[in-house]
N, C-alpha and C positions, 0 to 999 in steps of 0.2 A: 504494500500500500504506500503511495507515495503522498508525501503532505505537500502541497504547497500555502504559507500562510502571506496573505499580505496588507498592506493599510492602503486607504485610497485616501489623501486629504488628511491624513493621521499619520504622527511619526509613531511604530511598535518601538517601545522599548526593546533591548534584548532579554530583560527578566519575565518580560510579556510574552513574546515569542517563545521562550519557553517553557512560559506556563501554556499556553494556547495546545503547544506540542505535546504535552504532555495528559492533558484536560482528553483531546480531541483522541489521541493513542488509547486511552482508557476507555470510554465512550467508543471506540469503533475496533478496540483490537482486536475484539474474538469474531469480526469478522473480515480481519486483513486478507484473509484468503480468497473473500469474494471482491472486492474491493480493488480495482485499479487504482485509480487517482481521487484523492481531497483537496479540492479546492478551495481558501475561506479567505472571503474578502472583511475585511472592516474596514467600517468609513464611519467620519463626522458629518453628517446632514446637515447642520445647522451652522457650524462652525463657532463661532465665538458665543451667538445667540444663546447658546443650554436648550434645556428641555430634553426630553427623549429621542435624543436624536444619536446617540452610538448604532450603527447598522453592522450586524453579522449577518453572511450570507455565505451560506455553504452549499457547495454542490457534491455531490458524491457518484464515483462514476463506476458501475459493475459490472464484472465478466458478464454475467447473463440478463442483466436486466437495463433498463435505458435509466438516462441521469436522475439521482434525487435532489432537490431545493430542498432547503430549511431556508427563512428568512425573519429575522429577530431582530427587535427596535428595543433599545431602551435608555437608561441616563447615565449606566454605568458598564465601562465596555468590560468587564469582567461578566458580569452578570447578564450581559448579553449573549459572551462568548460559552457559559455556561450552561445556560439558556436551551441556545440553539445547537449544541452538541448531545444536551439529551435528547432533544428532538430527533435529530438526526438519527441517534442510537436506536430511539424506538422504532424512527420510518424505515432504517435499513432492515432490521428487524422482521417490521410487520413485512414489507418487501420480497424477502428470503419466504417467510413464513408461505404468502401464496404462490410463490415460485414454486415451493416443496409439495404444496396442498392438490396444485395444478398439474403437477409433475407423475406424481400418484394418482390422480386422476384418471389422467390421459394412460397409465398405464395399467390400471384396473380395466378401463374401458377396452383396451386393445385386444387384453388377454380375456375377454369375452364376459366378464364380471359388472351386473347394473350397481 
């Protein structure tokens, strides 16, 4: 699984960078094997103005299945970046889940079993 992490409009720290690294490995590792590439953008929306405006945007990209989106707003880019990594963990998840469900399926069906 390859991470790419990056800021749009935001300077990352590098203790951020590798918290992000390490948040997003936890949250996706047990399924690095399905898993091509992670890509996560943060950005500031608003810039100087405040508000809820930290943006995580992750895409997840897998051997069998087409791209996943998470997309998370909030006021603190930690908490964002937190945020939208459990999301992702769930949707890659649920993701796999009907790939498998589909899978077994199609091969119940084949081998002549309603």
């Amino acid at each position: 699984m390859k991470l790419m992490i990056a800021g749009r409009g935001l300077k990352l720290r590098q203790d951020f960078q590798e918290y992000a690294d390490r948040r997003l490995r936890f949250a996706l590792g047990r399924f690095a094997s399905e898993i091509d590439r992670v890509d996560v953008r943060l950005s500031d929306e608003n810039g100087t103005r405040g508000g809820q405006d930290k943006r995580c945007r992750i895409v997840a990209r897998l051997h069998a299945a087409g791209p996943i989106v998470v997309d998370d707003l909030d006021g603190d880019l930690r908490t964002v970046l937190d945020r939208a990594a459990d999301r992702m963990g769930r949707s890659v998840a649920r993701s796999l889940e009907r790939k498998r469900t589909m899978h077994s399926y199609q091969r119940r069906r084949a081998n002549g079993a309603s």
